[in-house]
N, C-alpha and C positions, 0 to 999 in steps of 0.2 A: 177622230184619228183611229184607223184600223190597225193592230198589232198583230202579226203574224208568228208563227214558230220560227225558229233559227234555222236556217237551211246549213249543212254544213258545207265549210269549202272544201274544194277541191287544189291542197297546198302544191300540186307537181304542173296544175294548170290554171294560174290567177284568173285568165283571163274566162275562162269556163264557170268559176268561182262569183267573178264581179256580175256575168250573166243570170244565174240561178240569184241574187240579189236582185235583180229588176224584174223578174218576175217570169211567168211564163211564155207571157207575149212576146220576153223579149230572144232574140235567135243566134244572136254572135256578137261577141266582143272582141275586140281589136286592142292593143296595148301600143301606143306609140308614142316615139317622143318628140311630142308636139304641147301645143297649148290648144285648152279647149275651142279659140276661137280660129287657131288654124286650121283645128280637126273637121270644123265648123265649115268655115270658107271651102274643104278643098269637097265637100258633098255639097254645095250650093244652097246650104239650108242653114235657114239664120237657128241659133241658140242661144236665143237670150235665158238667162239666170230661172230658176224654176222661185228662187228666195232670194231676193232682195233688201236692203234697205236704203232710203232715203232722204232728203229733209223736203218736209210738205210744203204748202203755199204760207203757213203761219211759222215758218223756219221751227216746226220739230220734228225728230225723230219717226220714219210710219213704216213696216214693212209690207210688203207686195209679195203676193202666193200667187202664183198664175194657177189659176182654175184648168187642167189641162182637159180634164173631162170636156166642158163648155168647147174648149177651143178646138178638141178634136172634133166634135158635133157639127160646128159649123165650117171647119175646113172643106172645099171640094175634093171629091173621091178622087183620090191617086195622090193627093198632094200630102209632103210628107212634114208632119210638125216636130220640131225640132225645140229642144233644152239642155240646158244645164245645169247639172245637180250637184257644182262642187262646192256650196254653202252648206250643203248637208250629206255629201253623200249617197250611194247607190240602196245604204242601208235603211235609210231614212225618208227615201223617198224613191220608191220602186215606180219610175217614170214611164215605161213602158206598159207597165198594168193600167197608167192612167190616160193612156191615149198615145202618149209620144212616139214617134218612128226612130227620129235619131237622140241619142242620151251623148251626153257629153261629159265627161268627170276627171277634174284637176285630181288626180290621187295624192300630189304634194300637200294638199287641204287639209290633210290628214294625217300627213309622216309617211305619208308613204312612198313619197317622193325622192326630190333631190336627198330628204332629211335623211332617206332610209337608205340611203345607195351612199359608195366609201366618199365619194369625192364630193366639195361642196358647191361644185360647180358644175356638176352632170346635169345632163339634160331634165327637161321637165317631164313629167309622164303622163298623160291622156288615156283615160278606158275610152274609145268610140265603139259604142253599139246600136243594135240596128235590129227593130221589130220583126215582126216574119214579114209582116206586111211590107218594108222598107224594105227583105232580102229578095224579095220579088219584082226590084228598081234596078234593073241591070247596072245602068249607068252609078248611082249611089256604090251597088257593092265593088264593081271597079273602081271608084274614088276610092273607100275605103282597102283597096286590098294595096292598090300603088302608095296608099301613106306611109301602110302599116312596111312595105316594101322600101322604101323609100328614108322613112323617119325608123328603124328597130329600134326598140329598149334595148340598153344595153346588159351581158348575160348578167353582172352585179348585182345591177336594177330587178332584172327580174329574179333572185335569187332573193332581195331582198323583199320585193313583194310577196314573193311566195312563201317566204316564213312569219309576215305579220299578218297574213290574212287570216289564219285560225284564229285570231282574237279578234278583228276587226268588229264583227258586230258588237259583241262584248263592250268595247273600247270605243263605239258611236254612241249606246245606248249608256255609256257611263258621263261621258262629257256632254249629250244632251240632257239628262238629267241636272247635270252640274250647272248648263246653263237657267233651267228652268227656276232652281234654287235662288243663283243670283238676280232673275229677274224679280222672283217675289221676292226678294230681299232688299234689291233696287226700288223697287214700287210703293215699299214702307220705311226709306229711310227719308229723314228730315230734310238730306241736305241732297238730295236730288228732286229736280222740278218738272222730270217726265222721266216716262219709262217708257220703251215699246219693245215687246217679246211677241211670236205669233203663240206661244204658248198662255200668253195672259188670257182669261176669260173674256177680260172685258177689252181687250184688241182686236180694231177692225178689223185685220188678218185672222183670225182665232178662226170662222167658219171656214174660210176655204181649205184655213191648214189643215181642219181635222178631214175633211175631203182628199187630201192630196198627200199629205204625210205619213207616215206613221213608225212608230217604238221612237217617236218626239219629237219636238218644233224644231231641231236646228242646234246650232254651237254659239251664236252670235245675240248681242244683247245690247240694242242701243237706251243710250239715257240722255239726260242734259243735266250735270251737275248744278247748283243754285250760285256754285263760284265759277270763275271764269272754268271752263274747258281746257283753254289752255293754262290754267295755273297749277290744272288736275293732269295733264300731259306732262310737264314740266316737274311737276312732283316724285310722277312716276319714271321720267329720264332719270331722275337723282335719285329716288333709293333703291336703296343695298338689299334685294329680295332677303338675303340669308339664304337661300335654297340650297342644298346640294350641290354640284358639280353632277354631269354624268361622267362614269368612270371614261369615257374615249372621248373627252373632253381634254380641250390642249390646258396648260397650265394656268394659262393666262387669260382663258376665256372666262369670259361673267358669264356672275351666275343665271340661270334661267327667270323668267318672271312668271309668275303663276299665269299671265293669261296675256294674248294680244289686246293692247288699245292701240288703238287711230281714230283719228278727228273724220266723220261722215263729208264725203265731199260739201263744200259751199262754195258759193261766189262770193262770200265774204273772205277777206283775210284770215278774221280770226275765227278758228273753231266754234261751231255754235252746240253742237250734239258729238258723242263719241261711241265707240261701237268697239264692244266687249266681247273676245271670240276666247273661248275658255278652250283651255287644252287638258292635261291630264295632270293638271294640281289636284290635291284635294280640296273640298269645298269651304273645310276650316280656314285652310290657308288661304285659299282666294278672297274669303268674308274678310281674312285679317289685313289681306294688302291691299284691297279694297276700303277700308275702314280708315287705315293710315293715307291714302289719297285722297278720301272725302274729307276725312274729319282729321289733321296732322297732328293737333294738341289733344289728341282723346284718350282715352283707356290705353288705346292700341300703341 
């Protein structure tokens, strides 16, 4: 995994900003409010996830790096390869340096969204950008210019995004680290019976991610606790984080949880694995509300 200097944003133009994060190769970003897979559909080019996770043939936990390098090598000339980087980010994995034409990125993955705009139901916010090589696809940069035409952020929206991006890298490289802690932390506790992180060494994902990523593997962190899943879901429904309130926080809203869980899709009923996507708690606190969901009668 190659780690680069911090490019700085450009806070009066995001979308100029999210561009200089993907790298050289990549040529124009687009800001609109859509979802990555609409942004997707409306240039004819599929974008599937760049990081994924899923449960294997032996029902655990595995995640999937697409190799983009491999994939651009054997695509035919003209034909444009297509992802999505809202599991980690434009920071975390600069998709256009690695072969891709079209990048696709949920900015709500990251607060930069609905979270960051006044109302909590605004629309969603999409970066679509688009290689030199893809600006040279007449038809592509017409999809994208009628989206961006069609679907605008709203000014709020962009008003909000343009004042959290001077920290944004800062605040990727702080919560994948956070995640990285709780995988090794996950991997050595007693009462969990797998771990998958693509930042673990010994994870089949670990080669391609350092290929493909870099300033870190990602936010998210599957395991399979050794008690039910759902009794650790369930636990976490019922306590009381203690965390703060944020001050534009209505009266009545609960508190925040140090971190998302959800049960990994299954075709079973019950939860078999669950998938841990760290936000901007500190790492003490997450180790302690983590601690109290594995282990209820502990220390903790």
């Amino acid at each position: 995994m190659t780690v680069r200097a911090d490019k700085p944003a450009a806070p009066d133009d995001p979308a100029a900003a999210l561009t200089g994060m993907l790298g050289a190769r990549c040529a124009r970003t687009w800001l609109v409010a859509a979802t990555p897979a609409e942004a997707g559909a409306t240039l004819g080019v599929p974008c599937a996830p760049v990081v994924s996770c899923a449960l294997d043939a032996p029902g655990l936990p595995a995640f999937s790096v697409r190799d983009l390098r491999a994939e651009r090598a054997a695509r035919p000339r003209g034909a444009l390869l297509g992802c999505d980087v809202s599991a980690t980010g434009s920071y975390l994995c600069p998709a256009a340096m690695r072969g891709a034409d079209v990048v696709v990125d949920d900015l709500s993955s990251l607060g930069l969204g609905p979270a960051a705009a006044p109302s909590p139901a605004a629309a969603p916010i999409c970066a679509l950008s688009l290689s030199r090589d893809a600006l040279r696809d007449a038809a592509a940069v017409s999809a994208a210019e009628r989206l961006a035409a069609s679907r605008p952020m709203e000014p709020a929206a962009v008003r909000a995004l343009s004042a959290a991006l001077p920290g944004f890298p800062e605040r990727c490289r702080r919560r994948a680290d956070a995640a990285s802690a709780m995988a090794s932390y996950l991997a050595c506790h007693p009462d969990v019976a797998a771990t998958a992180y693509p930042g673990l060494k010994g994870d089949p994902a670990h080669g391609t991610a350092e290929r493909i990523l870099e300033n870190g593997f990602g936010f998210s962190v599957a395991f399979v606790p050794a008690s039910s899943p759902a009794a650790v879901l369930a636990a976490a429904d019922a306590l009381e984080p203690g965390a703060r309130r944020p001050a534009a926080a209505a009266p009545d809203a609960p508190p925040p949880t140090p971190a998302a869980l959800a049960p990994l899709p299954s075709a079973r009923a019950a939860p078999q694995a669950l998938l841990l996507t760290v936000g901007d708690a500190d790492p003490l606190a997450l180790v302690m509300w983590l601690e109290r969901l594995l282990d209820p009668f502990g220390e903790f």
